[in-house]
C-alpha positions as CSV (number, residue, x, y, z in Angstrom):
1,X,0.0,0.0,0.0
2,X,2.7,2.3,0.9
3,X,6.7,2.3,1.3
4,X,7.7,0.8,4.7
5,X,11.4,2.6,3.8
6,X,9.8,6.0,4.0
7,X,8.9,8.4,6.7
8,X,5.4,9.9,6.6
9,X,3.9,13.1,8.0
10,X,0.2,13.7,9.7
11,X,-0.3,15.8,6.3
12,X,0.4,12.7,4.4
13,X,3.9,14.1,3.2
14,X,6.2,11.0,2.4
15,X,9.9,10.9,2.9
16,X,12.6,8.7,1.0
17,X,16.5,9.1,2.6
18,X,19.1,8.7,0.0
19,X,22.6,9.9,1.5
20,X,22.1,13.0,2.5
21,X,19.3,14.0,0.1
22,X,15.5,13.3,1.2
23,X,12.9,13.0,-1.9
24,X,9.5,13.9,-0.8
25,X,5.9,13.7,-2.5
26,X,2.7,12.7,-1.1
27,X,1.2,9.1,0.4
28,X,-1.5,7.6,-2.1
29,X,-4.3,8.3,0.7
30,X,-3.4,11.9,0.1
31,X,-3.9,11.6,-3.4
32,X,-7.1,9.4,-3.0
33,X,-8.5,12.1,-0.6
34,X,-7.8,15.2,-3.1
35,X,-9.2,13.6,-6.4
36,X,-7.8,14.2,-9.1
37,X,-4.8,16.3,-9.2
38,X,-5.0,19.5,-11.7
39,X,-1.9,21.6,-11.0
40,X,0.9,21.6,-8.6
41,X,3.3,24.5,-7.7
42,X,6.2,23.9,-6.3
43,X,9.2,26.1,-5.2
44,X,12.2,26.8,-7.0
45,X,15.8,25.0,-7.0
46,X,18.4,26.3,-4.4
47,X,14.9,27.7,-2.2
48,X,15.8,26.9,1.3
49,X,12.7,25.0,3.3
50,X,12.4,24.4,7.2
51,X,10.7,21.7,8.3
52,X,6.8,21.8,8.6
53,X,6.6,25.3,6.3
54,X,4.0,25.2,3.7
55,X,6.7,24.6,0.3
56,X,3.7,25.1,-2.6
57,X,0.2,23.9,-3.7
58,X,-1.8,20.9,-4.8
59,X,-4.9,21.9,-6.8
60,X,-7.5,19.1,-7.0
61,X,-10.8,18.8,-9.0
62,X,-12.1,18.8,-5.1
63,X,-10.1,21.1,-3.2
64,X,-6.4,23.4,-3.1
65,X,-4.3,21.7,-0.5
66,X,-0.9,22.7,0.8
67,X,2.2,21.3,0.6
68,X,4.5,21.3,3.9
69,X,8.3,20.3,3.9
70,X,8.9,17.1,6.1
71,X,12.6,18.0,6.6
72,X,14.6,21.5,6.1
73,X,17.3,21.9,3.9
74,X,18.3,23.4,0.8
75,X,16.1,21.9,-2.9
76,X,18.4,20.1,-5.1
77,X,15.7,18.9,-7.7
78,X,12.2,20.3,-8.5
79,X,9.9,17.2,-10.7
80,X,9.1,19.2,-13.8
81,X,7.4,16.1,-15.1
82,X,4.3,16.4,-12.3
83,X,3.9,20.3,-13.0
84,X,3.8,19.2,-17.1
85,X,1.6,16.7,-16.4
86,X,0.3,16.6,-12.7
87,X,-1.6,13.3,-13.1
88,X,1.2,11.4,-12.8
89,X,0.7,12.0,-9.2
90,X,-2.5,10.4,-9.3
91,X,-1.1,7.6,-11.1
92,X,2.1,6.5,-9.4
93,X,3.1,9.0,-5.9
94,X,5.9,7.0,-4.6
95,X,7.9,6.9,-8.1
96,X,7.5,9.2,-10.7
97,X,5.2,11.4,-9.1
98,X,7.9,12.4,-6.0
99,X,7.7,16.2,-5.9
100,X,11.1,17.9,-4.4
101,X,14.2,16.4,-3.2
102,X,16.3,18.4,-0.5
103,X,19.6,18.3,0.9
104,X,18.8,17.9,4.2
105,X,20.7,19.9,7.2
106,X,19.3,18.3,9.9
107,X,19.2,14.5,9.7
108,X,17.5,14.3,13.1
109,X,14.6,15.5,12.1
110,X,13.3,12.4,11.0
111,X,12.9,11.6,13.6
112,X,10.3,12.4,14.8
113,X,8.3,11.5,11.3
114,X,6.0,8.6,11.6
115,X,7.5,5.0,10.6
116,X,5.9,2.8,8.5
117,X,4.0,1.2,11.0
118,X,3.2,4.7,13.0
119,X,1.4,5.6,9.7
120,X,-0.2,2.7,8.9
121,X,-2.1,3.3,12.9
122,X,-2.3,6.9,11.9
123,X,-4.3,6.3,8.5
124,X,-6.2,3.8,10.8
125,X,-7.7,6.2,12.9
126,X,-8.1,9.0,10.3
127,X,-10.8,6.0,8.4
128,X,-12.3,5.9,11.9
């Protein structure tokens, strides 16, 4: 259903950890709660993002929801594919559809991101 080797946030933020560069996107509940996705905006390359600060904007045929950064660091990458086409979202979040990755400046705060298994409890209640 969803990665157990990435981190997760309470606003359905995933996290990947390669090195010292985290690739983030969104879980496939998110994406299954917001519909179909119509536009995403996403900050710039070299932007600089703290950790739980609103980083750009999913626009649904349901709703607008904001995106938050899981980690802070500096961007390294922006997904020009998902602002071309942002379906691809829709269609495959943990692969293609990753939104930002980040150099990350503070390992630690993973930390405190849900596990695997901490989101899996989380999503559990949320259906409650």
């Amino acid at each position: 259903m969803f990665p157990e080797e990435c981190k997760y946030t309470k606003e359905h933020e995933w996290v990947f950890v390669e090195g010292d560069t985290a690739v983030i996107g969104i879980s496939d509940y998110a994406t299954g709660e917001l519909g179909d996705i119509v536009y995403i905006e996403l900050p710039d390359e070299g932007s600089q993002v703290h950790q739980m600060d609103p980083i750009g904007t999913i626009e649904a045929v349901k709703t607008v929801a904001e995106l938050f950064s899981p980690v802070t660091g500096e961007i390294v990458e922006v997904n020009e594919a998902i602002i071309a086409n942002p379906e691809i979202v829709n269609k495959d979040p943990y692969e293609e559809g990753w939104f930002i990755k980040v150099k990350l400046t503070d390992p630690e705060e993973l930390d405190v991101l849900f596990s695997h298994e901490e989101y899996a409890e989380f999503l559990g209640e949320q259906e409650e």
